[in-house]
PATIVEX-664000 format. One record per residue: residue in three letters; x, y, z of N, C-alpha, C in turn. Coordinates in steps of 0.1 Angstrom, whole numbers, plus 2048, in hexadecimal, padded with zeros to 3 digits. Layout:
<atoms>
ALAXYZXYZXYZ
...
</atoms>
This chain:
<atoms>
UNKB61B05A93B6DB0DA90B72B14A9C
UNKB7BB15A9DB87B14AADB91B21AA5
UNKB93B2FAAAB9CB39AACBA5B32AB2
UNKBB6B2FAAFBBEB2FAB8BC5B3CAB6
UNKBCBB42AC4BD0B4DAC2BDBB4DACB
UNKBEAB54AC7BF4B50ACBBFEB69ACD
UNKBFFB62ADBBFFB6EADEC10B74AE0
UNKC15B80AE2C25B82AE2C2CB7FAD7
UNKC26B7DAC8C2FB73AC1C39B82ABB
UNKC37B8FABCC3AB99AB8C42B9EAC5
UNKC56B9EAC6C58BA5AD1C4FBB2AD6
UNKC52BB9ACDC51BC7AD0C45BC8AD9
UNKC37BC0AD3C2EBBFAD9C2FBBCAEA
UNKC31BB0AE7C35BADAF3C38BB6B00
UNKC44BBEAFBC4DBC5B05C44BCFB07
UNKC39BD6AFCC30BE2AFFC28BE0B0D
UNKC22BD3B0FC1EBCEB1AC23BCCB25
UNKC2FBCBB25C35BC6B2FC39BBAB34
UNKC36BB1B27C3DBA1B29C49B9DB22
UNKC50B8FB22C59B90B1BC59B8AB0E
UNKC5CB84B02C5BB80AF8C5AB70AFD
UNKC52B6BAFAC54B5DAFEC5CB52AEE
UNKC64B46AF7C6BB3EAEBC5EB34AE7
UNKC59B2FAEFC4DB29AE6C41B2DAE6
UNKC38B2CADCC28B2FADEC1EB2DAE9
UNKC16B39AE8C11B38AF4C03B3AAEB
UNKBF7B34AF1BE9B34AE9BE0B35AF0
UNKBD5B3CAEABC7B39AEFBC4B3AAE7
UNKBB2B33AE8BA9B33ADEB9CB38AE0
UNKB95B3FAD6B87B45AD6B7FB3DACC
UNKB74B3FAD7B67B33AD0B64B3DAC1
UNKB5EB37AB7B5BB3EAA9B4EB46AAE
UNKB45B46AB8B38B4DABFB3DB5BAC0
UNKB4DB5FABFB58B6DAC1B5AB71AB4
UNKB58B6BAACB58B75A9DB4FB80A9B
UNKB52B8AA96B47B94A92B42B91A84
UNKB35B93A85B2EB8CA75B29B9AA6D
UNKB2DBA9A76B2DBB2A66B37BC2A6B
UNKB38BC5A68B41BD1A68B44BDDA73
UNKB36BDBA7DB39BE2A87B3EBDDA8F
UNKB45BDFA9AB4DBDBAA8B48BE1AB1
UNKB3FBDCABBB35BE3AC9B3DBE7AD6
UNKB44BEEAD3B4EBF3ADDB46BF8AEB
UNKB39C02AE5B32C04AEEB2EBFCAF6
UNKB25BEDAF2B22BE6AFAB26BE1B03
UNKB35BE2B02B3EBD7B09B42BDAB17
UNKB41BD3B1FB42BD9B2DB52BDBB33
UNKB58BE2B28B67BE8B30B6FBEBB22
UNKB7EBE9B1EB84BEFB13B86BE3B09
UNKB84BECAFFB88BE0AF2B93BE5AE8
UNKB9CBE0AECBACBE2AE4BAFBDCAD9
UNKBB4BE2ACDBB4BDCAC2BC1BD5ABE
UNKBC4BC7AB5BCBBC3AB3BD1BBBAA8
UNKBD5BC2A9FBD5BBCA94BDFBB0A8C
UNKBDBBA2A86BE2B9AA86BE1B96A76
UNKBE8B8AA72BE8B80A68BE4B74A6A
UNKBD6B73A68BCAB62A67BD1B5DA5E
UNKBD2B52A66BD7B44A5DBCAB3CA5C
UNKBC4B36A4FBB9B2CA4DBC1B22A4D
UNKBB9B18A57BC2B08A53BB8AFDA4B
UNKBBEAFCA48BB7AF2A3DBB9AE3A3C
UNKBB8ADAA37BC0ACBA38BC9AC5A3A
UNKBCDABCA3EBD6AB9A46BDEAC1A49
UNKBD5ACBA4EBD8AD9A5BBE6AE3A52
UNKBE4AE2A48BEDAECA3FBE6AFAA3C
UNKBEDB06A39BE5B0EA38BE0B13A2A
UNKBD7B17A2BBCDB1CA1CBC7B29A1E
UNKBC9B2FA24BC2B41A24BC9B49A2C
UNKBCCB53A28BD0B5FA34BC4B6DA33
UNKBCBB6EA3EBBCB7BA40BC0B87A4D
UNKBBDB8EA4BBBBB97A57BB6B96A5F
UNKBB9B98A6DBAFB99A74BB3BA1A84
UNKBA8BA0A8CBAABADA99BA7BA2AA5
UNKBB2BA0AAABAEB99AB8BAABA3AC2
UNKB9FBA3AC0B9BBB2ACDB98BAEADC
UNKB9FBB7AE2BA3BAEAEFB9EBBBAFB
UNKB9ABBAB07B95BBEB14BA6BC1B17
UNKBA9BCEB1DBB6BCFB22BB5BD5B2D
UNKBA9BD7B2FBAABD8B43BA3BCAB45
UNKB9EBC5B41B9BBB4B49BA5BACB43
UNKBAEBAFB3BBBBBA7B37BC5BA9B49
UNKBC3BB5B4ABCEBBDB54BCFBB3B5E
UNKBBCBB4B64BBCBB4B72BB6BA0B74
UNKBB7B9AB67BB9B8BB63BC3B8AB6A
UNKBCEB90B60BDBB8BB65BE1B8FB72
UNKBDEB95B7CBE2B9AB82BDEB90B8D
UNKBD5B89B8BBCEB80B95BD1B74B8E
UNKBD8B6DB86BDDB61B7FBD1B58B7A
UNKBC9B63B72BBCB5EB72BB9B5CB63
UNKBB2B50B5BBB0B50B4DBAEB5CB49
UNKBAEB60B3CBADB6BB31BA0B6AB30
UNKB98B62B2EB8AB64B29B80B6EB27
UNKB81B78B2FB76B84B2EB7EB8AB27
UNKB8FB8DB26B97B97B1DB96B92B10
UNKB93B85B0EB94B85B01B8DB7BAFB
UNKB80B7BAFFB77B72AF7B68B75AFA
UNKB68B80AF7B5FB88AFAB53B89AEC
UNKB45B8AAEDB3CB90AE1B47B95AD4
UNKB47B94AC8B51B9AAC1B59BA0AC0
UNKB60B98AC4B70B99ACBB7CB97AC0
UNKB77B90AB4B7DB8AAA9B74B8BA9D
UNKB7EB92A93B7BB98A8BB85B92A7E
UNKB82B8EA73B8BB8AA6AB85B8EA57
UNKB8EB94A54B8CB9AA47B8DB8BA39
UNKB8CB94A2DB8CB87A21B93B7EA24
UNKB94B75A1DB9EB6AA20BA7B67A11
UNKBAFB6BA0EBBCB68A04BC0B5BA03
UNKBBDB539F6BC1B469F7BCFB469FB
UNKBD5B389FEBE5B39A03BE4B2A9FC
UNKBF1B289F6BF4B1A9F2C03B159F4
UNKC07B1D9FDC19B1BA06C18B14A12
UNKC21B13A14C1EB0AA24C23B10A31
UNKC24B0BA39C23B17A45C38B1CA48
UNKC41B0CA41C4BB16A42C50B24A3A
UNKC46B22A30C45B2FA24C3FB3BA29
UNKC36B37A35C2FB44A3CC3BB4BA45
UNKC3FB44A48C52B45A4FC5AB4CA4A
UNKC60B4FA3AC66B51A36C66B5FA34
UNKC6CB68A38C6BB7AA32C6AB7EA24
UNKC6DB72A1BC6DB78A0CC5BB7BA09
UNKC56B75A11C46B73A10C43B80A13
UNKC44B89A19C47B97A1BC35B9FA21
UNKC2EB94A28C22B97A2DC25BA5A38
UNKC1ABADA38C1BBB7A3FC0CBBDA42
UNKC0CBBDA52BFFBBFA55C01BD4A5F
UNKBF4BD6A56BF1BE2A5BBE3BE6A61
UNKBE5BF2A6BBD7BF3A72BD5C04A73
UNKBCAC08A6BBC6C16A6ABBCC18A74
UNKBB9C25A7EBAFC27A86BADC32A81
UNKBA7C39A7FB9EC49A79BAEC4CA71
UNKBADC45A66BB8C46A5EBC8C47A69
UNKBC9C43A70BD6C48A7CBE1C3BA76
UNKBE8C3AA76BEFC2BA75BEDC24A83
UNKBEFC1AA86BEFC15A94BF8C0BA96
UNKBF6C02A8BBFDBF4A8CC06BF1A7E
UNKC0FBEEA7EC13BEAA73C27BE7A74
UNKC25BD6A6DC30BD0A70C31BC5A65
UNKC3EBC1A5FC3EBB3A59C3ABA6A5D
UNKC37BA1A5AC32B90A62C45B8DA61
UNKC4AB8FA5CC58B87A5BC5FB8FA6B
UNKC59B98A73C5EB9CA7FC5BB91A8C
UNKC4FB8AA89C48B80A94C56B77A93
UNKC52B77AA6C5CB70AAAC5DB62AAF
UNKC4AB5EAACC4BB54AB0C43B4DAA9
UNKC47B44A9CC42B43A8EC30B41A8D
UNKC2BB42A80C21B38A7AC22B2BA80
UNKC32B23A76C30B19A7CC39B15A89
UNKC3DB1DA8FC3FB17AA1C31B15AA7
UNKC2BB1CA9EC17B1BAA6C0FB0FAA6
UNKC0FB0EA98C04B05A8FC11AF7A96
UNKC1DAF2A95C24AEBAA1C21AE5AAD
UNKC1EAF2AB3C17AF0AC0C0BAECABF
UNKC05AF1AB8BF8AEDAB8BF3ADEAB6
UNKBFEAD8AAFBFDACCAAABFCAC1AB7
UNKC0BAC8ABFC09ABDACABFEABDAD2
UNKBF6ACBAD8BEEAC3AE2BE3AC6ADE
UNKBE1AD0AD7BD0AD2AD4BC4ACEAC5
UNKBBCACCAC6BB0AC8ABEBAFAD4AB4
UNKBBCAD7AAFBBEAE0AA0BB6AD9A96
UNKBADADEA8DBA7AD6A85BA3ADCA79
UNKBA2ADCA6BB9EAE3A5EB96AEFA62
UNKB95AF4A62B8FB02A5AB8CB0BA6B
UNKB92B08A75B98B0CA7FBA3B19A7E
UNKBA2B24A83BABB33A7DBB7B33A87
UNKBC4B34A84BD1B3BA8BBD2B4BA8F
UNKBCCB52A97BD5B5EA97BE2B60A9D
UNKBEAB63A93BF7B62A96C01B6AA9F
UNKBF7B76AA0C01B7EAABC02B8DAA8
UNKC01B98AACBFEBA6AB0C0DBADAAB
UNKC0CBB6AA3C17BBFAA9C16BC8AB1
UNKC20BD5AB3C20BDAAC3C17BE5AB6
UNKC13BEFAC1C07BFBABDBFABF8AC3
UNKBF6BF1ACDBE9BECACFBE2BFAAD8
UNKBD3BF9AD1BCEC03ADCBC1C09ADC
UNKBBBC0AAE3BAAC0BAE3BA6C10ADE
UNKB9AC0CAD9B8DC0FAD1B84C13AD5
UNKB7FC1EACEB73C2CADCB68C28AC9
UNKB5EC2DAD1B4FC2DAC9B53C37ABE
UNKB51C35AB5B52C3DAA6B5FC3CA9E
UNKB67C34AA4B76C34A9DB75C28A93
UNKB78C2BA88B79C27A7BB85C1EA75
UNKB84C0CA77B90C06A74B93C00A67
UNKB9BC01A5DBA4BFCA53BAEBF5A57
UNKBADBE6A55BB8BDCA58BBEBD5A4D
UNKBCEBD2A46BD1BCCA40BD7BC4A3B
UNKBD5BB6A37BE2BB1A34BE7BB2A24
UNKBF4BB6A20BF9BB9A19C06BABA16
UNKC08BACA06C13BA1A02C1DBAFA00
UNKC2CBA49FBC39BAD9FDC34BB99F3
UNKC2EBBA9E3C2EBC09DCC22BD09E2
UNKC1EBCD9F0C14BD59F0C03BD59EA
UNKC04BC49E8BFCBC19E0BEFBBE9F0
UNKBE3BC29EFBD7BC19FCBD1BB39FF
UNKBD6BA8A01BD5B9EA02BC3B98A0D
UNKBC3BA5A14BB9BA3A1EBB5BB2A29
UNKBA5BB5A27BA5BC0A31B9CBC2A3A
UNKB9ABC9A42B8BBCCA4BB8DBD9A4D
UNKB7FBDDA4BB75BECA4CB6EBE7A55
UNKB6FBEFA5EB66BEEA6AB64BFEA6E
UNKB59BFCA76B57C08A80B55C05A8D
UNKB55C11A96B51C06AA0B49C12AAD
UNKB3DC0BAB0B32C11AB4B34C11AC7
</atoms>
């Protein structure tokens, strides 16, 4: 199982950083060895900052259509993201790090990915830190779709069943200190809780 993860798809994001919105998808991928397998997040351990980031998992499923959505935290190194880029140097220590990826229940889905496109679908992802709001945005604001992704993906890479999409961050991103307490969610138009994560993080 292969994380692809697709980064800027949210202007706003974007610009918080200081890049531009890009017109097509841009990706990377984390080995599944990057998932966290229970509720704590070892912030301590980690040898520099771990920044939080909360997205919409796409499960893919059979002839690469999608079947689950989920929550999840692309947690990323943002001073070895910094001083990566600053040297035109791969991401890897920023973001594929010990439990770096974290993904909540999984919600069947039986739509297809231009339906994940559509705003009537009215998905909405939120991110609580010691009850604070942090994150929280429509999926119908991503600017650079589901499927402009799962597209891309098609042409050059070894996308394959049960393989996870993170689809892209909104802007609010921002570090995680020892003892802070996260609530992550994805939500349907009605407010209905589609997918969450409780974490802490040590």
């Amino acid at each position: 199982m292969a994380m692809w993860c697709t980064i800027r798809t949210f202007s706003k994001h974007a610009l918080e950083l200081g890049n531009q919105p890009p017109s097509e998808p841009i990706i990377f991928v984390k080995p599944d060895a990057c998932l966290l397998e229970d509720d704590v997040i070892p912030v301590s351990g980690h040898p520099g900052e771990v920044h939080h980031e909360v997205e919409c998992v796409v499960v893919i499923g059979e002839d690469l259509r999608p079947t689950g959505l989920a929550v999840g935290l692309d947690l990323t190194d943002r001073a070895a993201q910094s001083a990566l880029r600053a040297e035109q140097l791969p991401w890897a220590k920023a973001k594929c790090f010990t439990a770096s990826a974290v993904v909540g229940n999984v919600a069947p889905y039986d739509g297809s990915w231009e339906e994940l496109d559509h705003t009537d679908l009215g998905l909405h992802l939120r991110l609580r830190v010691n009850d604070e709001l942090r994150q929280a945005a429509a999926l119908s604001e991503i600017s650079v779709t589901p499927l402009q992704q799962i597209e891309a993906l098609k042409a050059w890479s070894p996308v394959r069943q049960g393989d996870l999409l993170f689809t892209g961050t909104p802007e609010g991103v921002g570090q995680l200190l020892p003892g802070d307490r996260l609530h992550a969610q994805l939500l349907d138009a009605q407010g209905t809780l589609l997918s969450e994560i409780i974490a802490r993080c040590e």
